[in-house]
N, C-alpha and C positions, 0 to 999 in steps of 0.2 A: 346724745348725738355724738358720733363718732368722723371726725374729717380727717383727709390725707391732702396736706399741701404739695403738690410736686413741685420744684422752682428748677432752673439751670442749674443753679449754684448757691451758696450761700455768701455769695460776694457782696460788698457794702455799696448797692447801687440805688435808683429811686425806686423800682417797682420792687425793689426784697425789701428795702424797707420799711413802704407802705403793707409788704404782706407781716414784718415784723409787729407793727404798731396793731396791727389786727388780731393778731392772735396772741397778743397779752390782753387785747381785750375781751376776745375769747374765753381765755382760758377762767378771767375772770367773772363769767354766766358758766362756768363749769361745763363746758364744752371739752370732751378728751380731743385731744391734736397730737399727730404725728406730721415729720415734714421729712420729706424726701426728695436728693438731691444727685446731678449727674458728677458735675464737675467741681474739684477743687476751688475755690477760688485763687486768683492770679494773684490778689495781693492784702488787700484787707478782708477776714472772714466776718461775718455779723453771728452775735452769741442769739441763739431767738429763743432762749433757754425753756424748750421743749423737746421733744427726743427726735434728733435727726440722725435722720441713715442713708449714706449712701449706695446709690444701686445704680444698676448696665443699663445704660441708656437700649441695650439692643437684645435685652431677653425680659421677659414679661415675670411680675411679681407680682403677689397676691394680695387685692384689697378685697377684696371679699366680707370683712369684718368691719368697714367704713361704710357710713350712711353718704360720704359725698367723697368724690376727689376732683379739690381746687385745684386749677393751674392755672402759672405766671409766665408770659414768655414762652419762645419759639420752640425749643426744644422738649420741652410740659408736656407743650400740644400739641406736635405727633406724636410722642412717645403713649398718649390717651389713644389718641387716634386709631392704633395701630394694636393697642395690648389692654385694652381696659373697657369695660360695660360703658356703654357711652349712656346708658339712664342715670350715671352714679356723676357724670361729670357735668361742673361746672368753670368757665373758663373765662379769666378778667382780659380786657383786652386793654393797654395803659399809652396805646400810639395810634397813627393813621399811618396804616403796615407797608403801604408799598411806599408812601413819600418816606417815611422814615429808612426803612431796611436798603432803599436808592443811596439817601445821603451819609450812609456808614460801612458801605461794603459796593467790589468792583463789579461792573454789567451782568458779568458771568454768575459771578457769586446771587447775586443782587435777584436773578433771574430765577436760579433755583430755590434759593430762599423763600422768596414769595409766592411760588409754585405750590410748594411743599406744606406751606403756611396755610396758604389757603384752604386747600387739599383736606387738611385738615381739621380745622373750625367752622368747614361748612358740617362737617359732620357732630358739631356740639348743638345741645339741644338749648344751652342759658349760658347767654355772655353777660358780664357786669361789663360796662361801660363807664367813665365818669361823670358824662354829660350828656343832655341831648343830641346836639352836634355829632360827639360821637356813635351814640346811635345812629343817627341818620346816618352818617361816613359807612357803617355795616351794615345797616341793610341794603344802601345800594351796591357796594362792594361784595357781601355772598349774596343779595339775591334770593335767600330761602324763606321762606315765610315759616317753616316750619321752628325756625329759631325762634326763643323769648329774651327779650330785652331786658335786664332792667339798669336804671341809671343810679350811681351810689356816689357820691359826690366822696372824693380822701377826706380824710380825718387825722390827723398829727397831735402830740402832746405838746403842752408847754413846757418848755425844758429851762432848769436853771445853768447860766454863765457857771464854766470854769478856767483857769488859765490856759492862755494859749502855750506855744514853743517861745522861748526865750530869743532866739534870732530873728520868731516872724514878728514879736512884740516890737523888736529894737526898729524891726525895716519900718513897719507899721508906726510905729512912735517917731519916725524919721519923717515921714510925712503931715502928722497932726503937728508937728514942732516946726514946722514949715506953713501952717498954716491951711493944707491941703484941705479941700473936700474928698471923700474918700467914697468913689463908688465900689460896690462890691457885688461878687456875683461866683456861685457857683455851679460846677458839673464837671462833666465831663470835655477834655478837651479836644473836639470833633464838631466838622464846616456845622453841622447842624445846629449846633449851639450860638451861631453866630456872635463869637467873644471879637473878632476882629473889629465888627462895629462901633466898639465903642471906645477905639482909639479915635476914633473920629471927634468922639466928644471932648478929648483929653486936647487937642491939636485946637480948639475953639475957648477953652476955657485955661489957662496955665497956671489956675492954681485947684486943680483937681487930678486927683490920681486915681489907681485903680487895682485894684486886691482881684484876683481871679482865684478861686478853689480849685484845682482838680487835676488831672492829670490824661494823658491822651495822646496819639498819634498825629493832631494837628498842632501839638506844641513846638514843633521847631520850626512851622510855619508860622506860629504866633508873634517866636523871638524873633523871625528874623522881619518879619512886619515892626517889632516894638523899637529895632535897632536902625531898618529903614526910616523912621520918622524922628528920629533920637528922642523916643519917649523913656529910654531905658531908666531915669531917675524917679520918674511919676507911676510904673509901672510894675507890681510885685505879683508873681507868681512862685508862690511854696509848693505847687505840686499837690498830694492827696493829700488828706487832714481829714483821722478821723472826728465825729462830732464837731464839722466843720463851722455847724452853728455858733460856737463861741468866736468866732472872729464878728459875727456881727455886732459885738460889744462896740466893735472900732468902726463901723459902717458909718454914712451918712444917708444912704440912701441902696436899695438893692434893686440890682437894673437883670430882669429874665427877656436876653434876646433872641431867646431861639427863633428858626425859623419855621420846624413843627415839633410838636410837641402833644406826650400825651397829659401829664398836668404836672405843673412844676413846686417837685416836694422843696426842694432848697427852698423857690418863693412864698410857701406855705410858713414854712420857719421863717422866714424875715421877717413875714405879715404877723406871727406870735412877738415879734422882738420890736413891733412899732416900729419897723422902719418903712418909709415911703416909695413904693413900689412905680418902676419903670419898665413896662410890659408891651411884649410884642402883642399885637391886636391880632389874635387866630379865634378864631370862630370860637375853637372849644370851650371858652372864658366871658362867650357872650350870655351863658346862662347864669353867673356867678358875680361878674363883673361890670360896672359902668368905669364912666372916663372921669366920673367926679369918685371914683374907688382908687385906683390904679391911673397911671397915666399912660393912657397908650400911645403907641407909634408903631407905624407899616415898618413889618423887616425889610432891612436891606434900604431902605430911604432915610437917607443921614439928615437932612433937613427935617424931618418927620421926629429923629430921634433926638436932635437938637432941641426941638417944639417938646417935646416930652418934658425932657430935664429942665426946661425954663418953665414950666407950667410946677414941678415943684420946688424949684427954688423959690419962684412969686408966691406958694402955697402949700409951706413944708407943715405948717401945723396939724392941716386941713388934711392931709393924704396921712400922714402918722395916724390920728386920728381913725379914718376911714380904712385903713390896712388890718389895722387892731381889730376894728369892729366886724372884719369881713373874716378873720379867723376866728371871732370866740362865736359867734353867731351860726358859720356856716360850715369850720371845719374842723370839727371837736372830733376824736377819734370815738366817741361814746356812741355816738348819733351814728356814725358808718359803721360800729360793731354791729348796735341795734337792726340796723337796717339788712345789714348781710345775716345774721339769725332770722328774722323775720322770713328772707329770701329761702333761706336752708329748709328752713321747716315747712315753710309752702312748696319749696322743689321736691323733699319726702314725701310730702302728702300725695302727690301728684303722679310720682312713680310709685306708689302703693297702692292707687285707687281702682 
């Protein structure tokens, strides 16, 4: 079996990662892989140590010698659209496209985007989705019956701790030396992620701080939020960090607020590291998740998210516990390689038949 991964780019984001984590386990069922790419990436590259090339987003190249081509992301999926046998393509869908591609881009942009997008992936014949929810979300959204669904829930390794940067140690040791509880939480820093929320929780509690990962166009909105409430002592942002997962050595608890989302790889690594999970309540986590798993709360409702983080402080063992058991159980990257093979070779059979 021969695949061609297209992605944007090979930048260190959540859907290149989850496609990373895939095709080492691939590669491991002895699956040949090629992965091809538009754009540089902006700032950190991810190594998917398989043979990548890049090619024109805007003249067509020859798969011909692939049994399938996977694509990640908006740009994948016209470039399929437009230049490639649409019986050979399959296409992961990792967000709910128009709330998401609204909350990251202006009217105009926002408009063509999801145009184009769509335009698009009505014309795929198999979407991977992560959850039911999201299924449902696409079939009412393209509307084609001729589309197949299937649901493959991520999968992540367990990774062992290494040292952090020497300066985030000290800031971070300045807070545990203080006595702080330390929420933490990563991504990207954009409205969608809803990081402002949870200075809310800092402003209620004065011996808890807050570690954010990530870097982003809504960070000078953040500082100058962190500076209006004078949280600036309880409050650390380092910016990108590759293998950001070693900060959670220092966590107490990891708080995923987004407001949508397609599934939250950072919260996947928290739940491998035992720590006790503070989660926005989106639909897409109702197939995965109870409230005796994670602790939910409505985004954007500070009382709600207040309610969260007192329900693990009363019950920190309890949620440790249940995080742990919600990753080796349901999000092994072995079980989502399986399940995407299984997929491949009943999508071959089907276009040979």
């Amino acid at each position: 079996m021969k695949i061609a991964f297209i992605l944007p780019s090979l930048e260190n984001r959540g859907p290149i990662i989850f496609t990373q984590y895939l095709i080492d386990e691939l590669k491991n069922n002895n699956i040949e892989i090629e992965v091809f790419y538009f754009n540089e990436a902006k700032t950190n590259s991810l190594n998917l140590n398989v043979k990548c090339r890049k090619i024109s987003k805007f003249k067509k190249h020859d798969f011909t010698k692939f049994d399938i081509v996977h694509t990640t992301m908006a740009l994948p999926d016209l470039y399929v659209s437009f230049f490639i046998n649409k019986n050979k393509w399959i296409c992961s869908m990792h967000n709910e496209l128009i709330k998401d591609v609204k909350m990251s881009h202006s009217k105009i942009k926002s408009f063509l985007i999801i145009k184009l997008w769509l335009s698009a992936i009505k014309k795929c014949r198999e979407i991977i989705v992560s959850s039911n929810q999201m299924k449902f979300y696409y079939e009412q959204l393209l509307k084609n019956k001729k589309i197949n669904y299937s649901v493959i829930p991520y999968g992540i390794y367990e990774k062992k701790y290494s040292e952090i940067l020497p300066d985030d140690f000290n800031k971070i040791d300045f807070f545990k030396s203080h006595s702080y509880k330390i929420i933490g939480s990563v991504g990207l820093l954009i409205p969608r992620k809803g990081f402002s929320q949870l200075f809310s929780l800092l402003e209620k509690d004065e011996k808890l701080a807050l570690v954010i990962i990530g870097d982003g166009f809504d960070r000078s909105n953040l500082e100058y939020e962190i500076k209006e409430k004078h949280l600036e002592n309880r409050v650390f942002l380092p910016g990108f960090r590759n293998n950001s997962f070693n900060y959670y050595k220092y966590f107490d608890i990891y708080a995923h607020v987004s407001y949508s989302e397609g599934f939250g790889l950072a919260m996947l690594e928290a739940m491998s590291k035992k720590l006790p999970i503070i989660c926005s309540n989106l639909a897409i986590y109702h197939d995965y998740f109870t409230d005796d798993d994670v602790s939910f709360f409505e985004p954007g409702n500070e009382k709600s998210l207040f309610l969260a983080y007192k329900k693990i402080i009363n019950n920190f063992e309890k949620y440790k516990f249940s995080s742990y058991k919600l990753f080796s159980t349901m999000f092994n990257v072995k079980t989502m390689a399986r399940n995407h093979i299984e997929l491949y070779s009943d999508f071959i059979k089907s276009q040979n038949s």
